[in-house]
MILUM-373615 format. One record per residue (C-alpha): residue number from 1; x negated, y negated, z negated. Coordinates in nm, 2 decimals, decimal comma, always signed. Layout:
<sites>
SITE	k	east	north	up
SITE	NUM	X	Y	Z
...
</sites>
This chain:
<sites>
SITE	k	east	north	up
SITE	1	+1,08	+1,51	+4,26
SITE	2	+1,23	+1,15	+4,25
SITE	3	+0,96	+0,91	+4,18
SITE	4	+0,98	+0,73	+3,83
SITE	5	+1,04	+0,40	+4,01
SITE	6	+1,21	+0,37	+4,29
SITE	7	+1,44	+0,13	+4,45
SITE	8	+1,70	+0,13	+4,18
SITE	9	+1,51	+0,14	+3,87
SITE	10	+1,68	-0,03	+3,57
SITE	11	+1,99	-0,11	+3,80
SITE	12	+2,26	+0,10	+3,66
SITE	13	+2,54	-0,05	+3,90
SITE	14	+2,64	-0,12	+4,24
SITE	15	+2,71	-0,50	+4,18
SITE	16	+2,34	-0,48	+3,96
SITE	17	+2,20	-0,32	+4,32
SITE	18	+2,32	-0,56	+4,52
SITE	19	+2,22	-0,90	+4,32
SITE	20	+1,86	-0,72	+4,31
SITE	21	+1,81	-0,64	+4,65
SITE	22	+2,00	-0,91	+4,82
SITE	23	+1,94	-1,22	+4,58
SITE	24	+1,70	-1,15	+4,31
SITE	25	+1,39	-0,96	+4,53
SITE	26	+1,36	-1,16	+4,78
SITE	27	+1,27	-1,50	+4,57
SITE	28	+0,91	-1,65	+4,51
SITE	29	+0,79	-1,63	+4,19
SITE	30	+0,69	-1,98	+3,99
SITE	31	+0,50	-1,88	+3,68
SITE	32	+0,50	-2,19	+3,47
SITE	33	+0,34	-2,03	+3,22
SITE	34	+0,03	-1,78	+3,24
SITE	35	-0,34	-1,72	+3,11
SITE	36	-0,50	-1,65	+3,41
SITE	37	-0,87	-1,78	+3,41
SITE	38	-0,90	-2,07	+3,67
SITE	39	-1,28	-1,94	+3,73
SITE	40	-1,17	-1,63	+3,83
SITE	41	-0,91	-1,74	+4,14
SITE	42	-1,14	-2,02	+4,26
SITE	43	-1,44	-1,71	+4,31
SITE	44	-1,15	-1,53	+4,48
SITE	45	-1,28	-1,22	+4,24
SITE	46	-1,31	-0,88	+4,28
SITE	47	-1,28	-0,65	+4,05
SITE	48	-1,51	-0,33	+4,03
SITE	49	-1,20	-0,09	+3,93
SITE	50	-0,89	-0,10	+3,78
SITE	51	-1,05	-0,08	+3,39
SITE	52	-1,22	-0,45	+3,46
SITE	53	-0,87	-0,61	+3,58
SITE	54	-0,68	-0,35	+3,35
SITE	55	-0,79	-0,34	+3,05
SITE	56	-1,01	-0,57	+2,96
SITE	57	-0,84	-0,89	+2,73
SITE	58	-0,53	-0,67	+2,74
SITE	59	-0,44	-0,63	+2,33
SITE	60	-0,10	-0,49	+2,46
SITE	61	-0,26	-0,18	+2,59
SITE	62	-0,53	-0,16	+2,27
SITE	63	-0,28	-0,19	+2,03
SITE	64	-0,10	+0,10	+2,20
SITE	65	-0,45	+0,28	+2,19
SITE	66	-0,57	+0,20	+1,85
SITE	67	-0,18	+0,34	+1,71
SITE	68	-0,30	+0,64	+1,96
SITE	69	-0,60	+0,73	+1,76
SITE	70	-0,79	+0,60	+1,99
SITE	71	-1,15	+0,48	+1,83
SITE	72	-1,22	+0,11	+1,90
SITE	73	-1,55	+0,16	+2,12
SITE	74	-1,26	+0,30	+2,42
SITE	75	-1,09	-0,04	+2,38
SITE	76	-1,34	-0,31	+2,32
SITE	77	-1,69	-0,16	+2,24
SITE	78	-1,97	+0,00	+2,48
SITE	79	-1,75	+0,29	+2,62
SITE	80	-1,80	+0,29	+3,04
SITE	81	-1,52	+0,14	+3,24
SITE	82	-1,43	+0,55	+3,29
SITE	83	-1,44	+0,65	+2,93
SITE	84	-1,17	+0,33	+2,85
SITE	85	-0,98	+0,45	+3,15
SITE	86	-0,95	+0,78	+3,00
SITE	87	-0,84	+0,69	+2,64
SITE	88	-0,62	+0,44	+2,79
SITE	89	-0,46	+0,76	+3,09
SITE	90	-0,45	+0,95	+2,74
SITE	91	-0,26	+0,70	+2,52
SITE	92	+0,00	+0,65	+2,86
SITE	93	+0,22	+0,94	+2,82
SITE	94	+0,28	+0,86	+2,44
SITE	95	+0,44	+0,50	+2,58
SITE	96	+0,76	+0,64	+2,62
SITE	97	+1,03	+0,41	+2,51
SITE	98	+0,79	+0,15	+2,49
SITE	99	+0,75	-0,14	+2,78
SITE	100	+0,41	-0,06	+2,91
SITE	101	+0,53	+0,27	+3,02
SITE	102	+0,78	+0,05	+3,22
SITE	103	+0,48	-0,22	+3,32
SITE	104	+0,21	+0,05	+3,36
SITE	105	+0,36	+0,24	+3,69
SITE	106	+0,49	-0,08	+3,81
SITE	107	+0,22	-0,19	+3,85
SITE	108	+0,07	+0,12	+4,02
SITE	109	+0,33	+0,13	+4,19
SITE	110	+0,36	-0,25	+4,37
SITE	111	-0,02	-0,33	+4,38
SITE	112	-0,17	+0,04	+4,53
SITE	113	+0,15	+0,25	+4,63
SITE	114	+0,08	+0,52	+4,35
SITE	115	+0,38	+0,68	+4,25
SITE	116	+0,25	+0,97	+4,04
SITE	117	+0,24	+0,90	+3,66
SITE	118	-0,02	+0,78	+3,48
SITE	119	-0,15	+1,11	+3,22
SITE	120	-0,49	+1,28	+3,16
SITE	121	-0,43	+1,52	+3,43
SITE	122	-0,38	+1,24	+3,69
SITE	123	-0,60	+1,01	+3,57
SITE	124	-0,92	+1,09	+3,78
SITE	125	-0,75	+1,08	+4,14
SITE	126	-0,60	+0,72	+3,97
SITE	127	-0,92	+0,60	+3,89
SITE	128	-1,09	+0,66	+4,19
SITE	129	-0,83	+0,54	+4,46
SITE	130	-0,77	+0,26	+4,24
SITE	131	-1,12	+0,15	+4,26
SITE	132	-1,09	+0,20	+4,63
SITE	133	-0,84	-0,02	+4,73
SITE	134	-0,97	-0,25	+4,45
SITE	135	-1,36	-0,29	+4,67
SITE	136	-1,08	-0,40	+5,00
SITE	137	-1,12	-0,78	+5,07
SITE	138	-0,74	-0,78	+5,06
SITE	139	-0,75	-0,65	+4,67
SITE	140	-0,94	-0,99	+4,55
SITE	141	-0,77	-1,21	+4,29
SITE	142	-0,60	-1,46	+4,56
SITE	143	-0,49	-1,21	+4,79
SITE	144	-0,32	-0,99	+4,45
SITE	145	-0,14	-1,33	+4,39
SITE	146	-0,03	-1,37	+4,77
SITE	147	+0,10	-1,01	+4,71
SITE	148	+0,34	-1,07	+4,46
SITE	149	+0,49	-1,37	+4,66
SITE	150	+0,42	-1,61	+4,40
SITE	151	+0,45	-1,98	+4,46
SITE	152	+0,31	-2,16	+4,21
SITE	153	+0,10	-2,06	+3,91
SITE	154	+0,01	-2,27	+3,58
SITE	155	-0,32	-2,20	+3,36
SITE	156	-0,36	-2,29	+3,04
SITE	157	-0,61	-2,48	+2,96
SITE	158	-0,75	-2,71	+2,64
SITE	159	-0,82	-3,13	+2,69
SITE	160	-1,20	-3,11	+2,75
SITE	161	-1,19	-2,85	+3,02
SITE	162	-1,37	-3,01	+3,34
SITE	163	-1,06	-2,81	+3,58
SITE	164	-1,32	-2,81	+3,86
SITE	165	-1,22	-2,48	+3,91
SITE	166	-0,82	-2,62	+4,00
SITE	167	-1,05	-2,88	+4,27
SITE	168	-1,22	-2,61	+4,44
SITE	169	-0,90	-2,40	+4,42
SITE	170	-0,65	-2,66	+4,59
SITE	171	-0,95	-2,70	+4,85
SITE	172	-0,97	-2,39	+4,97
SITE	173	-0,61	-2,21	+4,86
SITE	174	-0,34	-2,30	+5,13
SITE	175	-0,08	-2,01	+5,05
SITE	176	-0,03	-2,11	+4,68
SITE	177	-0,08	-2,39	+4,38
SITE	178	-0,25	-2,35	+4,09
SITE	179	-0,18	-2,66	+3,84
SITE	180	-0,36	-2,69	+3,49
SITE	181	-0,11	-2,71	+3,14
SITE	182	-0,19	-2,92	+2,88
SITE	183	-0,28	-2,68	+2,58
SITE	184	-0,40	-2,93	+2,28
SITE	185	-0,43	-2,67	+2,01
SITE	186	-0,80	-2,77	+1,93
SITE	187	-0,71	-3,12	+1,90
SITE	188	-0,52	-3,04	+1,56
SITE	189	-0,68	-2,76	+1,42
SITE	190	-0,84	-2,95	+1,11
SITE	191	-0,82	-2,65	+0,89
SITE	192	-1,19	-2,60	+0,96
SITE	193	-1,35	-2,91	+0,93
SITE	194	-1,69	-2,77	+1,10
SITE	195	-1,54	-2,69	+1,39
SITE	196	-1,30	-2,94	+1,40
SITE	197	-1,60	-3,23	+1,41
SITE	198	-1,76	-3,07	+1,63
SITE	199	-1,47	-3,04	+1,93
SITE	200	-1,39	-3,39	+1,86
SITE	201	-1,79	-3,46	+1,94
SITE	202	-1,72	-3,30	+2,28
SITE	203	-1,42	-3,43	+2,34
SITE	204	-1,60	-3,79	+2,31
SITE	205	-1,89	-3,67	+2,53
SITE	206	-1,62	-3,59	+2,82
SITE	207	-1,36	-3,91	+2,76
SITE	208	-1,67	-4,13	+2,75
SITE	209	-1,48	-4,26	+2,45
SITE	210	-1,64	-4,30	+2,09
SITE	211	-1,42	-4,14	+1,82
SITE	212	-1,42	-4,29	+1,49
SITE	213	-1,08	-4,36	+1,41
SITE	214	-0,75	-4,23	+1,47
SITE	215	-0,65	-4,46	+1,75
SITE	216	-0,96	-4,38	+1,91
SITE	217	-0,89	-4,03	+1,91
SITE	218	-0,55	-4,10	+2,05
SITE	219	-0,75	-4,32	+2,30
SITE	220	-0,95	-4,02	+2,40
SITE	221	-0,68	-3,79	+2,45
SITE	222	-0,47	-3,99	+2,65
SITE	223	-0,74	-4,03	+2,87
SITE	224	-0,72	-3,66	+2,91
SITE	225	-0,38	-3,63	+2,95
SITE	226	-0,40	-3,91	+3,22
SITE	227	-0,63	-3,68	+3,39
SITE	228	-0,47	-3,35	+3,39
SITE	229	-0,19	-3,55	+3,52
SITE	230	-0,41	-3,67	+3,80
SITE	231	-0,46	-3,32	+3,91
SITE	232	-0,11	-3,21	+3,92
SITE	233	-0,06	-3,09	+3,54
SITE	234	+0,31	-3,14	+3,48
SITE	235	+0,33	-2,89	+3,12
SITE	236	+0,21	-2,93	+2,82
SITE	237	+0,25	-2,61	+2,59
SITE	238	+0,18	-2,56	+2,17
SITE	239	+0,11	-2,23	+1,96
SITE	240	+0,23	-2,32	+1,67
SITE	241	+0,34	-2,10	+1,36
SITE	242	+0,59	-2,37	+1,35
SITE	243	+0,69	-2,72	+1,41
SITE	244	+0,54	-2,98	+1,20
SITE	245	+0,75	-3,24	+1,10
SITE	246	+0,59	-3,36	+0,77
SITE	247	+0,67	-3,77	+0,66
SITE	248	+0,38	-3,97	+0,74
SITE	249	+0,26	-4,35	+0,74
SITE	250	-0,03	-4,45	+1,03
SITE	251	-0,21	-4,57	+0,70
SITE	252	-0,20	-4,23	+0,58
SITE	253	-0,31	-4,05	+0,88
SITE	254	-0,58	-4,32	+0,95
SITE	255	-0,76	-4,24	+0,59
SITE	256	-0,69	-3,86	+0,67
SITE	257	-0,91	-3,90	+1,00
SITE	258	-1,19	-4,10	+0,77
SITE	259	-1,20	-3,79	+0,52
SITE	260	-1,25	-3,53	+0,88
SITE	261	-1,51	-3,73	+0,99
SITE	262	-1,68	-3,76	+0,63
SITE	263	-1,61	-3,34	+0,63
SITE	264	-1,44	-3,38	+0,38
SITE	265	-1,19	-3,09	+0,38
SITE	266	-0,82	-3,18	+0,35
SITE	267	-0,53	-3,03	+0,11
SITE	268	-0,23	-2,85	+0,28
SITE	269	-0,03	-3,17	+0,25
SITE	270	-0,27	-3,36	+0,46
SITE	271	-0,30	-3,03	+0,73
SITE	272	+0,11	-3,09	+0,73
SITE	273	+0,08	-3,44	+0,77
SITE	274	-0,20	-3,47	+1,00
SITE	275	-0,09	-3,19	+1,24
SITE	276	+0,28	-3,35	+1,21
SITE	277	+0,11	-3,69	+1,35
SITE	278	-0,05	-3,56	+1,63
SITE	279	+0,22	-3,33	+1,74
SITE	280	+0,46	-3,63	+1,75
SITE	281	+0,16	-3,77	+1,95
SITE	282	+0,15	-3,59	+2,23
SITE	283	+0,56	-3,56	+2,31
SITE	284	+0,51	-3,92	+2,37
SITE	285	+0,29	-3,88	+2,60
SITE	286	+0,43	-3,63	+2,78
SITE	287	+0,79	-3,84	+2,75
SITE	288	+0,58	-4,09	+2,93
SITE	289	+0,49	-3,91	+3,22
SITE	290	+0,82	-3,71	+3,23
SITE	291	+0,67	-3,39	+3,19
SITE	292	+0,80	-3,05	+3,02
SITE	293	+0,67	-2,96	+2,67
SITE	294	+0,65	-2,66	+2,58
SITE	295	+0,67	-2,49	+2,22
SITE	296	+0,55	-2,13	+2,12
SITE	297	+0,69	-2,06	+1,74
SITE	298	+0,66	-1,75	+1,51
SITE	299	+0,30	-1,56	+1,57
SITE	300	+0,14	-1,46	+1,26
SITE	301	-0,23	-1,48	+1,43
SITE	302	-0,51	-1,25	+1,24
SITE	303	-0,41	-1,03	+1,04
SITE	304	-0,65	-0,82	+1,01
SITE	305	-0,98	-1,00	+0,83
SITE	306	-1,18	-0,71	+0,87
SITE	307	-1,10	-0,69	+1,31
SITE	308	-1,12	-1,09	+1,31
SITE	309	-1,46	-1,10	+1,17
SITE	310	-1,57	-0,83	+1,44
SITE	311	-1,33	-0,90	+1,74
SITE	312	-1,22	-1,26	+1,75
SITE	313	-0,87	-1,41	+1,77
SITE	314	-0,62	-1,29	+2,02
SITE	315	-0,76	-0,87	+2,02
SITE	316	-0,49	-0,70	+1,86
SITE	317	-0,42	-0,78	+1,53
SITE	318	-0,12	-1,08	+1,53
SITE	319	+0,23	-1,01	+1,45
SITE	320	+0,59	-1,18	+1,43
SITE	321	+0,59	-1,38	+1,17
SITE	322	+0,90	-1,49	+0,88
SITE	323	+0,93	-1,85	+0,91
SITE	324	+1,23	-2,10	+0,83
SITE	325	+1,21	-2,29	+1,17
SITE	326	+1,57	-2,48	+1,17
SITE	327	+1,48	-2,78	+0,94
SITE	328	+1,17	-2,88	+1,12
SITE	329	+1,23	-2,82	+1,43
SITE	330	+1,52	-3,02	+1,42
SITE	331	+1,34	-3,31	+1,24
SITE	332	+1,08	-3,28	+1,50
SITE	333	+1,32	-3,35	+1,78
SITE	334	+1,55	-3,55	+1,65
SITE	335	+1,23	-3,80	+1,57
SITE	336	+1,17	-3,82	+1,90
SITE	337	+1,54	-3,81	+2,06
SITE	338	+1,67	-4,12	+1,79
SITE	339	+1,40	-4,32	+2,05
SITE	340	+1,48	-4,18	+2,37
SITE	341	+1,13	-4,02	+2,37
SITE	342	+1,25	-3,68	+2,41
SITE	343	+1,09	-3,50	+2,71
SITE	344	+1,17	-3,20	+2,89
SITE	345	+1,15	-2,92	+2,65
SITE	346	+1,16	-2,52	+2,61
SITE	347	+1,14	-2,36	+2,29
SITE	348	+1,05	-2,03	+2,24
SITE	349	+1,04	-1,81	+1,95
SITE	350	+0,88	-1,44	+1,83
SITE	351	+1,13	-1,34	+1,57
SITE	352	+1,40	-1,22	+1,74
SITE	353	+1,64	-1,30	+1,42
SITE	354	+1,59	-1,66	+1,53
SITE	355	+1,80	-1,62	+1,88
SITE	356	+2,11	-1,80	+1,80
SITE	357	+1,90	-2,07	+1,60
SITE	358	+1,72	-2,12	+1,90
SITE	359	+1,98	-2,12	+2,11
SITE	360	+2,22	-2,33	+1,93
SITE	361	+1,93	-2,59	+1,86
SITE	362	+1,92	-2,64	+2,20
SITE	363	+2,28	-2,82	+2,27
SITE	364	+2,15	-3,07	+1,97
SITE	365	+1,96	-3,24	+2,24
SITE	366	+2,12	-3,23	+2,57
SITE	367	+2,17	-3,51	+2,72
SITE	368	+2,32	-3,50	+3,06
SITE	369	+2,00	-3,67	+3,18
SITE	370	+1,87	-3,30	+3,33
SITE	371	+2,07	-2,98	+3,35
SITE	372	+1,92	-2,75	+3,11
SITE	373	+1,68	-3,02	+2,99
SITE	374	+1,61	-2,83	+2,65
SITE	375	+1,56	-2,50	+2,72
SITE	376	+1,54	-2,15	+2,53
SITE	377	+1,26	-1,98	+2,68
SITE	378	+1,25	-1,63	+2,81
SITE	379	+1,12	-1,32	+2,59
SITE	380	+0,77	-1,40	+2,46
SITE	381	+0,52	-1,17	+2,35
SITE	382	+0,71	-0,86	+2,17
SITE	383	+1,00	-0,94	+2,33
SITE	384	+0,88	-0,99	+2,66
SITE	385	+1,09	-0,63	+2,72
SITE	386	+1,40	-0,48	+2,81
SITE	387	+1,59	-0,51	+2,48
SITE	388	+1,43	-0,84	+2,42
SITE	389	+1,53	-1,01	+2,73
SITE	390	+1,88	-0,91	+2,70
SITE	391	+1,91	-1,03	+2,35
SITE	392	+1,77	-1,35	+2,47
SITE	393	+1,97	-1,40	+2,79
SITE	394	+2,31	-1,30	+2,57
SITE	395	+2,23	-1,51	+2,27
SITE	396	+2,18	-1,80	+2,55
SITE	397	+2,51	-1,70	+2,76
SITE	398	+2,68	-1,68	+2,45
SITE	399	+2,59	-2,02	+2,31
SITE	400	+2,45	-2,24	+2,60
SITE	401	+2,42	-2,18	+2,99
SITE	402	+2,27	-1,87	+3,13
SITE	403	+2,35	-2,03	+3,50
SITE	404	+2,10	-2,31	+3,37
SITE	405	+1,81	-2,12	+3,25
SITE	406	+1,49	-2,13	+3,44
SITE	407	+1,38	-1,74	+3,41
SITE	408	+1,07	-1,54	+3,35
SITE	409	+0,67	-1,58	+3,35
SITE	410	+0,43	-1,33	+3,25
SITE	411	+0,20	-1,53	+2,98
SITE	412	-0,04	-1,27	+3,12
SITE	413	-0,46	-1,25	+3,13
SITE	414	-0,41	-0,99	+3,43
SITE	415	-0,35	-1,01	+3,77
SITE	416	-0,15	-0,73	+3,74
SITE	417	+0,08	-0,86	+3,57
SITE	418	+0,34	-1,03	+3,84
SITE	419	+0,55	-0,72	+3,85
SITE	420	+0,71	-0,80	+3,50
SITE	421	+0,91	-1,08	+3,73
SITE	422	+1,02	-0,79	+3,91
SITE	423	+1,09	-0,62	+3,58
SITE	424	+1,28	-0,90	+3,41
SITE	425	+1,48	-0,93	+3,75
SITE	426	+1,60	-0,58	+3,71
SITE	427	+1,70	-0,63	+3,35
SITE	428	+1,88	-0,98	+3,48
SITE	429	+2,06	-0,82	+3,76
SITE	430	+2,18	-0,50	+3,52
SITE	431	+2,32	-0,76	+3,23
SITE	432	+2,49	-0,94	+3,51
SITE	433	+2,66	-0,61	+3,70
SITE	434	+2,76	-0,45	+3,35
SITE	435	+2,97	-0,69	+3,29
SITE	436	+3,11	-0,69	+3,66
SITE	437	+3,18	-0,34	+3,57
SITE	438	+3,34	-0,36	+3,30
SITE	439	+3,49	-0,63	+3,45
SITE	440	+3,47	-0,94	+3,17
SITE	441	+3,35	-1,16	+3,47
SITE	442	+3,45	-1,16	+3,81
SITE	443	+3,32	-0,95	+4,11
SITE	444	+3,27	-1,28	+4,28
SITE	445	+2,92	-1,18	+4,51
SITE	446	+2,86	-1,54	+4,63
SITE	447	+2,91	-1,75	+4,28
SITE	448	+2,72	-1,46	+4,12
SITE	449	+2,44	-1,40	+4,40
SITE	450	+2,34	-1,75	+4,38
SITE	451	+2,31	-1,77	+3,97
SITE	452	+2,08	-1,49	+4,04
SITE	453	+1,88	-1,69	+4,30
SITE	454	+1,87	-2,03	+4,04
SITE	455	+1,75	-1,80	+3,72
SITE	456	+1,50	-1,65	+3,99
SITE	457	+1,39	-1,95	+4,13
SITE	458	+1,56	-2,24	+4,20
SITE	459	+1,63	-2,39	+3,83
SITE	460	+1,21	-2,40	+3,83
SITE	461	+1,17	-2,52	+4,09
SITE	462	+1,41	-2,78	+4,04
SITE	463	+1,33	-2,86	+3,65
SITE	464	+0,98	-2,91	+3,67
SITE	465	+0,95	-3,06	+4,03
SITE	466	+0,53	-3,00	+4,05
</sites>
């Protein structure tokens, strides 16, 4: 019997073949954008089995579960490492149709050479030659990343992290970088005013600067950011619901800031205007030190009280959300562009309905400063699949330049998760020898094997020059 994937997988053409295995395979990987925990890579980790590196932080796979019927103690509670592996082997075969049946035996596939399929009956022998490899010195965290041929990786990480773990990393990692991103979330969360006081507090304690007013919180985090510069951080990045562009006087924000650190809490216009200050904020500094900001627009986060009370944020329970983006977003950029204090910027979105916008906003801002400055970023989240990439990549070819886009990143807690640039490859190479086929753009190998290589690779590497 054929195994599920093989060499061809998702290529439906001979000009699809050909860009894969002749362009698109052989390129690094540059993931600009991931979760991976810092910790974890410097202590060059190994896992116990494939449940601990698996499934734990994966809401992808619980979500999957939980729809299965699967009781929450197999996806976050006390079950053993086994029992989860079980549920999850159990849930697998129901996947059909849906990406992580795709990522799944990938992944079995590229990391331990297993080609059989993932089901209750083969779950056992999985487990248990999974957690062999896993206890090799080759199968720690570095040597997983090595495997995958990736080049550079970027964390995410908030203003008051230390990033001692990025030190000991570029001491003792030759083979590949590892560069914090500027994730300043906290910084404008004043919906809880609690909390809010009290990450300011530590955010004083580590920029040795005293925060009482507005500029001095500004003070603080440009400190920061002068920091994370200082250690190779060339990204910012924003979860935001959506962009805030609310009118606003420094007078205004200055007696906003007075009223957060009184506790007093604020009404939604002063959220707006607040959030809409500091946003603005920190694309000037990033303008400043010519780095790329990034935007992630449309979750819905928690929506489930009862879970979020129990689990946390980021377990399961956040959606796409409905938002009118257009207005603001424009107003946010064009604020900055009317200075010349636009940086480097890619925007990406969860609704899928908001593909054209997205792609449309984009030629608002070029510039001819940088090819592709602003950007349409790949497939996030629940459309970080098959369907959603091609939507993505045709609303982009249709209204911008596909030649000028700079390609995937996994956004991914795992390190399993490198495979989806393999994946994403597959589905670019396929768009690309459809259309050869049918034959709406020319059979050209050279001009068309070296877009492949530039959405791959080069674009990255040249856009964000770390």
């Amino acid at each position: 019997m054929k195994a599920f994937i093989h060499d061809n997988f998702i290529l439906h053409t001979q000009t699809a073949e050909y860009l894969f295995h002749n362009h698109a395979k052989k390129m690094p990987i540059i993931d600009y954008h991931s979760h991976l925990i810092p910790q974890q890579i410097a202590e060059n980790k190994r896992f116990e089995n494939i449940t601990q590196i698996w499934l734990y932080g994966d809401h992808y796979k619980w979500r999957a579960m939980r729809t299965n019927g699967v009781n929450e103690r197999f996806c976050t509670g006390d079950a053993s490492d086994w029992e989860k592996f079980e549920k999850w082997a159990e849930t697998v075969p129901h996947t059909l149709r849906n990406p992580l049946f795709h990522w799944t035996h990938l992944e079995l596939k590229r990391y331990f050479g297993i080609d059989e399929l993932l089901s209750p009956i083969t779950a056992k022998s999985i487990f248990d030659k999974t957690t062999k490899l896993l206890q090799q010195e080759d199968f720690r965290v570095q040597d997983l990343i090595k495997k995958m041929n990736v080049e550079i990786v970027c964390t995410t990480d908030d203003p008051t992290d230390s990033l001692v773990y990025h030190d000991i990393i570029a001491q003792t990692v030759s083979d590949f970088k590892v560069l914090p991103t500027w994730r300043p979330d906290k910084a404008m969360a004043v919906e809880n005013i609690e909390a809010y006081n009290l990450y300011i507090n530590n955010l004083a304690e580590v920029s040795e600067i005293e925060i009482n007013t507005y500029p001095d919180l500004l003070a603080a985090l440009k400190k920061r950011h002068d920091f994370f510069h200082e250690k190779g951080c060339r990204l910012s990045d924003h979860g935001l619901e959506n962009f805030y562009a609310e009118d606003y006087t420094k007078s205004e924000i200055e007696v906003i800031f007075r009223k957060i650190k009184s506790k007093e809490a604020l009404n939604s216009l002063e959220i707006l205007k607040f959030k809409s200050a500091t946003l603005h904020d920190f694309a000037l500094m990033d303008n400043e030190k010519n780095w790329t900001q990034q935007f992630h627009i449309g979750a819905l986060r928690n929506n489930n009280t009862r879970m979020f009370n129990t689990l946390g944020a980021d377990t399961g329970f956040d959606s796409i959300g409905d938002f009118s983006v257009a207005v603001p977003m424009s107003k946010f950029l064009d604020k900055l562009d009317e200075h010349n204090k636009l940086a480097k910027t890619i925007l990406y979105n969860l609704n899928p309905a908001d593909n054209e916008l997205m792609a449309t906003m984009l030629g608002n801002f070029q510039d001819g400063s940088v090819p592709g400055k602003i950007q349409f970023g790949s497939g996030w989240w629940f459309l970080d699949q098959k369907d959603g990439m091609e939507k993505q990549m045709n609303a982009l070819s249709n209204l911008g330049l596909l030649s000028r886009f700079v390609g995937m990143l996994t956004d991914s807690r795992s390190f399993l998760s490198y495979p989806r640039h393999e994946y994403f490859r597959r589905v670019l190479c396929n768009l690309i020898g459809n259309d050869v086929e049918k034959g709406e753009i020319p059979d050209d190998k050279e001009l068309l094997g070296s877009m492949v290589e530039n959405i791959c690779y080069y674009n990255a590497k040249h856009y964000f020059n770390f």
